[in-house]
N, C-alpha and C positions, 0 to 999 in steps of 0.2 A: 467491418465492411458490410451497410447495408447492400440488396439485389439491387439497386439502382446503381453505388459503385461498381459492384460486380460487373452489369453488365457493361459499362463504358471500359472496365479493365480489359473485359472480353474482347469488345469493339475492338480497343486499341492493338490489343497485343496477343491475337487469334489466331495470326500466321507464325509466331515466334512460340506459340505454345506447340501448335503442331509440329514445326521441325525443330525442337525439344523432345517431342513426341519420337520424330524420326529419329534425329539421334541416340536415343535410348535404345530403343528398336533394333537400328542398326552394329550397337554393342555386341548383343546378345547374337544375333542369328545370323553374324559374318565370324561366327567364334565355330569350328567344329568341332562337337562334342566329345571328340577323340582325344582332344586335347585337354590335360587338368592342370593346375597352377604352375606356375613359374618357380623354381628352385628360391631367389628371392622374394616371391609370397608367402611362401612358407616361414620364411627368418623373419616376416616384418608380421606374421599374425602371431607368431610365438613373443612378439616383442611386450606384447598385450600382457601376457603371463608373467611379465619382469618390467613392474611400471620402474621408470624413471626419468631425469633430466635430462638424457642424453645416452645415445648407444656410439660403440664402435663405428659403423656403416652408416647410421645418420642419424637426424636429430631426432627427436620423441616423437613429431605429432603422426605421423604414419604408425606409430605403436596406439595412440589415442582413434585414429581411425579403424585400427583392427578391434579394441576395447569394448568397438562400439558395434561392429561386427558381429562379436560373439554376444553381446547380448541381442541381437537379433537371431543367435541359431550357430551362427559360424559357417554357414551352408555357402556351395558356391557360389550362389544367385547374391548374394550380400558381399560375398567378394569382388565380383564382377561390376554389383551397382555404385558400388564411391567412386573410383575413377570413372566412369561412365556419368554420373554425377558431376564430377569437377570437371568433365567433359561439355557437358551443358550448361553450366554455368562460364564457362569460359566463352559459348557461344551468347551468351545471355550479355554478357557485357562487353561482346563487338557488338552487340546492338544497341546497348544504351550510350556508345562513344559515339559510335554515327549519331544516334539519337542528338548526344551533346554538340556535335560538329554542325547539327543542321539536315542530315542530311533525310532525305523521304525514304520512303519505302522500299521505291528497287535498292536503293543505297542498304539498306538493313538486311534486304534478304540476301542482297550476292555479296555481305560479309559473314552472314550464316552459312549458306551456302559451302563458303571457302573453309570454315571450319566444321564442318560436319561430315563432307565428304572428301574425306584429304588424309593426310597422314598423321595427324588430331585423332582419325577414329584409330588408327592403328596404336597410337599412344596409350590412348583411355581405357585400352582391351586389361592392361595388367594395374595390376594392386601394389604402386611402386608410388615414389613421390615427386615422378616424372608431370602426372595429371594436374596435381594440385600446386607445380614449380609454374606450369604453364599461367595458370588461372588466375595466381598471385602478381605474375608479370603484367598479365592483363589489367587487373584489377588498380598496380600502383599507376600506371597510364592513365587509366579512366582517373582515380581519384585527383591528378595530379592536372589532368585537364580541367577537371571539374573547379581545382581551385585558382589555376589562370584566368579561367573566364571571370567567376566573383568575388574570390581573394575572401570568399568565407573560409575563418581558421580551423572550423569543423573538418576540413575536407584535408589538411593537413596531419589533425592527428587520429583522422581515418585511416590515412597512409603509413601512417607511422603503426598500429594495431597489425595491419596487413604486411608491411616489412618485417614484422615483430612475427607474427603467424609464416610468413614466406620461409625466417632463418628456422625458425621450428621444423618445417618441414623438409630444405635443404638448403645449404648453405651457399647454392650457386648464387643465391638470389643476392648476395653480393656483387656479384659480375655488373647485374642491370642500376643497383647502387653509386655502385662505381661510374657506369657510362653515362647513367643519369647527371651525376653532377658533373663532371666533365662538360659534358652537354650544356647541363645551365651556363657553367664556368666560360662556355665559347660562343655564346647567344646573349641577346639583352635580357634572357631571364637572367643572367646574373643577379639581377636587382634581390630574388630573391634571399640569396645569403645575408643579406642586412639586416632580416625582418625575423624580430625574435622567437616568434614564432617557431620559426622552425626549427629553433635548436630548441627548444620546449618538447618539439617536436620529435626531435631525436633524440632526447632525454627520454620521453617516455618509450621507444621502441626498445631503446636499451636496458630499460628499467625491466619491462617485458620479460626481453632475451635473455632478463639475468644469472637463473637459475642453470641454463646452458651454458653460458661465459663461467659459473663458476665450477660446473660439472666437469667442463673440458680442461678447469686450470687443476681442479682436484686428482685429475685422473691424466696428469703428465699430457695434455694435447693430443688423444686419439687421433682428433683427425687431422693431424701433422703423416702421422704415422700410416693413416690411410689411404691418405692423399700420394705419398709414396711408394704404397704398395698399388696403386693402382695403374699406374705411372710405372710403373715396373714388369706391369702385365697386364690388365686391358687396356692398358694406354700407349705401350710400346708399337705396337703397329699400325698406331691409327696418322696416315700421311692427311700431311697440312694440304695437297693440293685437293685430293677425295674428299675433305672436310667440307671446301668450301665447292667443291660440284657436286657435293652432297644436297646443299642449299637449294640446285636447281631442281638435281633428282628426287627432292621430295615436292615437288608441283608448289614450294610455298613463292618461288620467285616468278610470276608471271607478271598478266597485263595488270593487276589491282596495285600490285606490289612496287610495278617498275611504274605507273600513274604517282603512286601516294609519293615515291622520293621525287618526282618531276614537282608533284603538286608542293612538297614540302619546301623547296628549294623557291620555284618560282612563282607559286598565288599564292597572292599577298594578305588574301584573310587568313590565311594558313603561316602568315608571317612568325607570329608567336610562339608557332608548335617546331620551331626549325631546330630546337633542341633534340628532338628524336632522331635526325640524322644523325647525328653525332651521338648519339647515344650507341644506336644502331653500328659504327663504324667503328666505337671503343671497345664495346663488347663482342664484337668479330673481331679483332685484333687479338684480345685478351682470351678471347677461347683458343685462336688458331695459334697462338704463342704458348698454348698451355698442353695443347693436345688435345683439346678436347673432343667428346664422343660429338659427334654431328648433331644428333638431335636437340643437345641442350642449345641451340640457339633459339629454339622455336617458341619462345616466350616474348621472341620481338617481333612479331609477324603480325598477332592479334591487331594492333592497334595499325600496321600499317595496312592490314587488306581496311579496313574502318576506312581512314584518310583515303584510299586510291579509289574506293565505293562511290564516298562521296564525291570526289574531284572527277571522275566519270561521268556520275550524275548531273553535274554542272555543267559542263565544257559539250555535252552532247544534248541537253535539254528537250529538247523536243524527239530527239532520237534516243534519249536514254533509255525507256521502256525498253526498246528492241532489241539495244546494245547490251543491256545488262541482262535481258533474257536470253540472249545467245551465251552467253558470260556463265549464265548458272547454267544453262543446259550441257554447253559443250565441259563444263568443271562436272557435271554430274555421270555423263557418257564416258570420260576419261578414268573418273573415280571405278566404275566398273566394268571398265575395261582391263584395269591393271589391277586391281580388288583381292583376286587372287594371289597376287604375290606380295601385296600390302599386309594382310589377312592372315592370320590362320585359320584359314576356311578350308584349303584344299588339306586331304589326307596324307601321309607320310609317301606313299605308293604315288599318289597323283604329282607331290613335289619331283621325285624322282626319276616317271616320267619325263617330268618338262623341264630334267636337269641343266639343258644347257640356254635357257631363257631365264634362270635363278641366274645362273652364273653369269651371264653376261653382263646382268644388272647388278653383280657383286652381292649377291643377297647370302649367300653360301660361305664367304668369305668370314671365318671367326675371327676372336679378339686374337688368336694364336698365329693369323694372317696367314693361313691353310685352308683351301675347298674342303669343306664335308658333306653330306650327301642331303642334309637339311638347315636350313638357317639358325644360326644358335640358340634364338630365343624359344623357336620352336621343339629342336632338340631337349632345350631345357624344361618342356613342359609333357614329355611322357617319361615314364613307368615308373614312376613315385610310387600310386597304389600298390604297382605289382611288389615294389618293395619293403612297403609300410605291411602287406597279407605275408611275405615270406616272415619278416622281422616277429611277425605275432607268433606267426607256427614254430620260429626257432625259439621265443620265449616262452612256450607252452612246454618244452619240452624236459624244462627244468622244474625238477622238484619243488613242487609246493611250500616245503619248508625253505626253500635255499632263494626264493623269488626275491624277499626281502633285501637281498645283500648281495642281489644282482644289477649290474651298474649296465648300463645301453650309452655305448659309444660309436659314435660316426665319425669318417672323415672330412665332412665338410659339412655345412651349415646348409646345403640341401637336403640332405638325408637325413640330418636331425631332425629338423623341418618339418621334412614327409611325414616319418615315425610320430610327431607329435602330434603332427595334423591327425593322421586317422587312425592313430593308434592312441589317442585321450580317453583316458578311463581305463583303458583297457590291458595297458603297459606303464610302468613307472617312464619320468620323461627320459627323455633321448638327449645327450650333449656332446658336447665336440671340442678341440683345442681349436677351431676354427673361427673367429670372428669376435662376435657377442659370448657364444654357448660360452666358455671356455671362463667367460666372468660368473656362469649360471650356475659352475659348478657348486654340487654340494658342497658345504663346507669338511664334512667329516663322512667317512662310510664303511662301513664292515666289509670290505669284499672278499665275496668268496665266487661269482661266476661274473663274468662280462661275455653280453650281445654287442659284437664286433662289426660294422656295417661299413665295407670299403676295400681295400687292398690288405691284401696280407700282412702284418706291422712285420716291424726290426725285431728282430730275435730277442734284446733287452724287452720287447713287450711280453713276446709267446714264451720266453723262461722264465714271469712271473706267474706261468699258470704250470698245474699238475697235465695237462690235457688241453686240446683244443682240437674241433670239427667242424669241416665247411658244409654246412645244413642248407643254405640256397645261394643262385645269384639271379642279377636281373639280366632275364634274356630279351626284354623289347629291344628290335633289332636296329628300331629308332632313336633312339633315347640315348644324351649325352653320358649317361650311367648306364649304359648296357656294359657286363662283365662285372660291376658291383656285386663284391662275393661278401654275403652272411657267413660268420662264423659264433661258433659257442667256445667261450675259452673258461672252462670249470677245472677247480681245485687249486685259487688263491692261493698262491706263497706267503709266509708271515709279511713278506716285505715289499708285497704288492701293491696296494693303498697308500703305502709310504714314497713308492717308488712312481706311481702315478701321479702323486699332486706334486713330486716332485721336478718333474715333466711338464706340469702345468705349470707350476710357477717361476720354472726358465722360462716357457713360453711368455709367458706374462711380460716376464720383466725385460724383455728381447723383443716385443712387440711381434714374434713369431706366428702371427695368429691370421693371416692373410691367406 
């Protein structure tokens, strides 16, 4: 790009750099530093450490994003930038759909706008495959318009790479698969199943995803297994009616939203795109019949705030400037107005103050459908360090000859996590019968001491050992792990190591790992 493109780039797309700009911005400094990773950041940056085709919890490319993580450092600031990243590129391409729709400027900024200061930023805050489920949605949209308009075949097996990259990262993205052709199947796009194309099409997406298809056939269907473990616990309280008043209470159904299905249905340039409704209408059925968590719908929004931007734009023409700048300002005054409770911005102290304005908005409410005194995600992201610093001191305390043929077990796959996170280098790793770890385990191990991180085990564990001491626990008074007790259990039985993998691998074969 010689400076003379440069500058027309600039020209063009000066206002879309900056609130890119803002959005980034706004990652970081609505985050309070109080707060450290998410119990599942930890499991998907250890996932890096154990490349494969496929994990337990989800597909690999969230392992390939931590991969890349740590060669930059592994430091916070690297964890916080990739979904903050696929945060802005998700806004990057409601601007290039407007763009394709027609639509001008205001059209482009009050679909930034709707993605930047919204429940999008609350999304992108964590290092999950929530950000990048979003972006792929968006993205099979745009490509999918893009090929309606000129029936160039490129733009087809664009879509197909990106459906290919979406199952990699998680498998919802089946759901918009599914409601997409439905969609065609109930529109004159029909026409497209004819055109061979696109089975070329889906040929290559599945040639792609193949390695996963045969990970999950090699390893008895995990996510059979997961899917019903989830469904079993953070899926059992989630009611179908809060699902779908979820939809309003996260600000994505407004005036863009409730315009794009008016514009969808009745203007007629917009004739062609009337497959999105239905898309839209399958994959809300298919979630709300499935349980699904609220937020996973929010991959169909993108491309409708686009449509309703534009169809504003038109119908108000000479009054659009006005309309659509009342549109971003009152979306940006509401954004921080309620910011605080979107956020983890406010302190532990300050949420509990303003207990009962959490509560009302159901914010308190966990997957366990019990009030507790901070929101769970938030819960979930203190006193890791404090227990990764206890974990060191209780493994300092073993004999330097005896280090080697000391084994670091946790109960859950946040704690292992933690220990891994800031205890690398510093501590052999940390594993779990819980999830992934549980496949991580060593193959073979002399044991003679285990660091213990959890609740006290079954007496079959503690009469594997000569001795055992509880050396710390975690006292943040906030923290979903407060009462997490350290113990040292030194003086291995012969038949400890035996009687360990033996536990493991009922686990295994009972898919007990949940």
């Amino acid at each position: 790009m010689n400076s003379q493109q440069l500058k027309l780039f600039l020209n063009r797309y000066w206002i879309l750099l900056v609130l890119i700009a803002i959005k980034l911005i706004l990652q970081f400094v609505l985050v309070n530093p109080i707060y450290e990773l998410h119990r599942d950041e930890f499991l998907h940056l250890d996932q890096a450490f154990h490349p494969a085709a496929g994990y337990i919890s989800v597909p690999p490319f969230t392992s390939w994003m931590a991969s890349l993580i740590y060669l930059f450092g592994g430091g916070l600031f690297w964890v916080r930038l990739i979904p903050a990243l696929f945060g802005a590129a998700t806004v990057v391409f409601g601007w290039l759909i407007v763009e394709e729709l027609g639509g001008k400027l205001p059209a482009k900024i009050l679909t930034s706008i709707l993605l930047v200061f919204s429940v999008y930023t609350r999304l992108n805050v964590l290092f999950q495959p929530n950000s990048f489920d979003i972006l792929a949605w968006t993205i099979i949209f745009y490509f999918f318009i893009k090929y309606l308009r000129n029936h160039q075949v490129k733009w087809l097996f664009l879509l197909a790479v990106i459906t290919a990259l979406g199952l990699f990262n998680k498998y919802t993205i089946v759901f918009v698969i599914i409601g997409l052709a439905f969609g065609l199947l109930l529109t004159k796009q029909r026409s497209v199943f004819s055109e061979k194309s696109l089975y070329y099409a889906i040929g290559l997406s599945l040639l792609l995803f193949l390695p996963n298809i045969i990970w999950q056939i090699t390893n008895h269907f995990p996510v059979i297994h997961h899917m019903r473990a989830l469904k079993e616990s953070q899926l059992i309280n989630v009611n179908r009616i809060d699902f779908l008043f979820d939809q309003v209470k996260f600000g994505v159904i407004g005036i863009p939203t409730v315009a794009a299905f008016w514009a969808l249905i009745f203007y007629k340039p917009f004739k062609p795109y009337r497959f999105i409704i239905w898309t839209f209408i399958i994959v809300m059925i298919l979630f709300t019949i499935s349980r699904a968590k609220s937020y996973y719908t929010l991959g169909l929004y993108p491309v409708l705030f686009a449509f309703g931007s534009v169809y504003l734009e038109v119908i108000f023409k000479k009054w659009r400037t006005i309309l659509i700048s009342f549109l971003v300002f009152t979306n940006i005054i509401a954004f921080f107005l309620i910011v605080k409770y979107l956020m983890p911005f406010q302190n532990p102290s300050e949420i509990i103050a303003d207990k009962e304005a959490y509560e009302r908005i159901g914010l308190l409410r966990w997957e366990d459908g019990i009030n507790h005194p901070l929101p769970q995600d938030f819960a979930d992201m203190l006193g890791w360090k404090e227990m990764a610093e206890k974990a060191l001191v209780a493994y300092k305390m073993i004999p330097a000859d005896e280090l080697q043929n000391t084994l670091i077990y946790c109960d859950n796959y946040g704690q292992a996590g933690a220990l891994n996170y800031y205890n690398r280098n510093k501590t052999p790793e940390a594993y779990s019968f819980n999830t992934d770890y549980i496949y991580w385990l060593p193959k073979k191990i002399k044991l003679q001491n285990m660091l213990f991180v959890g609740e006290l085990p079954k007496k079959e564990v503690i009469n594997m050992f000569e001795d055992y001491k509880l050396v710390g626990v975690v006292e943040n008074e906030f923290s979903r792990e407060k009462g997490t007790e350290i113990f040292l259990f030194l003086g291995a039985k012969n038949s400890a190591a035996e009687m360990f993998y033996k536990i493991a691998e009922e686990r295994k074969k009972n898919f007990e790992i949940f």
